[in-house]
C-alpha positions in Angstrom: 58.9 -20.9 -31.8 55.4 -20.8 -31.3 52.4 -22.9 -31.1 48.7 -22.3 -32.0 45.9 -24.0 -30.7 42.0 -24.0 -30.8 40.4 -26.8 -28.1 36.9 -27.7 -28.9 36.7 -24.7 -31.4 36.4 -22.5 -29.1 39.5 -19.4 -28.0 42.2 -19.9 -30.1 45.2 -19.9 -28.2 48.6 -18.4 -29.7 52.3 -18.7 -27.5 55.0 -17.9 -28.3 58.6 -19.0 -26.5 61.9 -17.8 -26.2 64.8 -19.7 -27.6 65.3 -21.0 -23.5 61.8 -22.4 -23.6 59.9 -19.7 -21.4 57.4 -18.0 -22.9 57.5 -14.6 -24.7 53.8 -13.8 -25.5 50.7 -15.7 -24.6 47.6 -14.4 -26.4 44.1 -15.8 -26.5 41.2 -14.7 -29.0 37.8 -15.7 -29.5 36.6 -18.0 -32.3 37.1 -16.0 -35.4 39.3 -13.5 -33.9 36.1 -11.1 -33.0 37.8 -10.0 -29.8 40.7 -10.4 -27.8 41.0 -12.5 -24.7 44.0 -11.7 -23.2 47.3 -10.8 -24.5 50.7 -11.4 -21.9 53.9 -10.8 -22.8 57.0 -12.0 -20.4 60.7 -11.3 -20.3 63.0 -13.7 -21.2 63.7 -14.8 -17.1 59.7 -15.4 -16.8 58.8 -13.2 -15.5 56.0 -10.6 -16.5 56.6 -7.6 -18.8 52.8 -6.9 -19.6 49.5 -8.6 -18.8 46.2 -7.1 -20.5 43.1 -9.5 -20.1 39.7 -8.7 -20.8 37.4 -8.1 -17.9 33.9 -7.0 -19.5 33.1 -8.2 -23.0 29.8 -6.2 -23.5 32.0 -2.7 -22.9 35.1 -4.0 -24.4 37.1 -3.1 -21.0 40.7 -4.7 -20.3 42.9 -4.8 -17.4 46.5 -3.5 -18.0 49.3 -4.6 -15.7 52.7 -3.5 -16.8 56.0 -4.6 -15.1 59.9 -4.1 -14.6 62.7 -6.2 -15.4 62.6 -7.1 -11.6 58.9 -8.2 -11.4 57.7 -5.1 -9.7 54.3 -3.8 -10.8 54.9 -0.3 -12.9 51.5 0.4 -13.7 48.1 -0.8 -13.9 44.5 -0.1 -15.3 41.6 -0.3 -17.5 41.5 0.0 -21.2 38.9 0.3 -23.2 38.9 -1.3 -26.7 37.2 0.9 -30.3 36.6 -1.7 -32.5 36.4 0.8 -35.1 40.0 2.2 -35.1 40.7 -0.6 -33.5 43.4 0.9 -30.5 42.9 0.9 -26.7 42.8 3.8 -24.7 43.3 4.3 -20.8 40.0 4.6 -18.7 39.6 5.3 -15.4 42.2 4.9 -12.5 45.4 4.7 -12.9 48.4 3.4 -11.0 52.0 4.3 -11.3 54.3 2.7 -8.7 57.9 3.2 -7.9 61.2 0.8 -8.0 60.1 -0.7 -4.8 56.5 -1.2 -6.0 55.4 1.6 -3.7 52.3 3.5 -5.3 53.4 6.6 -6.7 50.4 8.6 -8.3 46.8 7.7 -9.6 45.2 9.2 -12.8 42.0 9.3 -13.5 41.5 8.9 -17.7 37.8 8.9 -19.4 37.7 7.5 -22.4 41.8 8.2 -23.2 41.4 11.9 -21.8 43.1 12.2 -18.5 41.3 14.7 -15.7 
């Protein structure tokens, strides 16, 4: 099920829920769907699968936080958003972690092109 809402015309909010009543995706846009806000999706338990919020309007740059079935961290970042094609690509560091949440490697990415 989901459920849409837009408070005082401003972000308009969009959840949905799993059949057991926790949510599966919250997502947040601005007015007229310009940008988005944040976008988290969650596994059926609750828990987080994927958070990606936006940090810095002006350079269209998101954090990325993705997680396991358990709730440990797998990897997190920045994005940055091109409105133009419209996809998000990995810039600057990035962190991989283990099972145990136990930092594994860092990458560094510029604009999608890892060095």
């Amino acid at each position: 099920r989901s459920q849409v809402s837009c408070p005082d015309k401003s972000n308009v909010k969009w959840n949905d829920y799993y059949e057991n009543g926790q949510p599966e995706t919250i997502s947040e846009y601005s007015a007229g769907f310009e940008y988005l806000v944040r976008n988290n999706n969650y596994f059926s338990d609750g828990k987080p699968q994927s958070l990606l919020e936006l940090d810095d309007l002006k350079n269209k740059r998101y954090k990325k936080k993705e997680y396991a079935p358990g709730g440990m961290i797998k990897e997190e970042g920045e994005l940055l958003f091109d409105p133009v094609t419209n996809t998000y690509t990995k810039d600057g560091k990035w962190i991989t972690y283990d099972a145990s949440g136990k930092s594994i490697s860092e990458k560094k990415y510029v604009k999608g092109e890892f060095y």
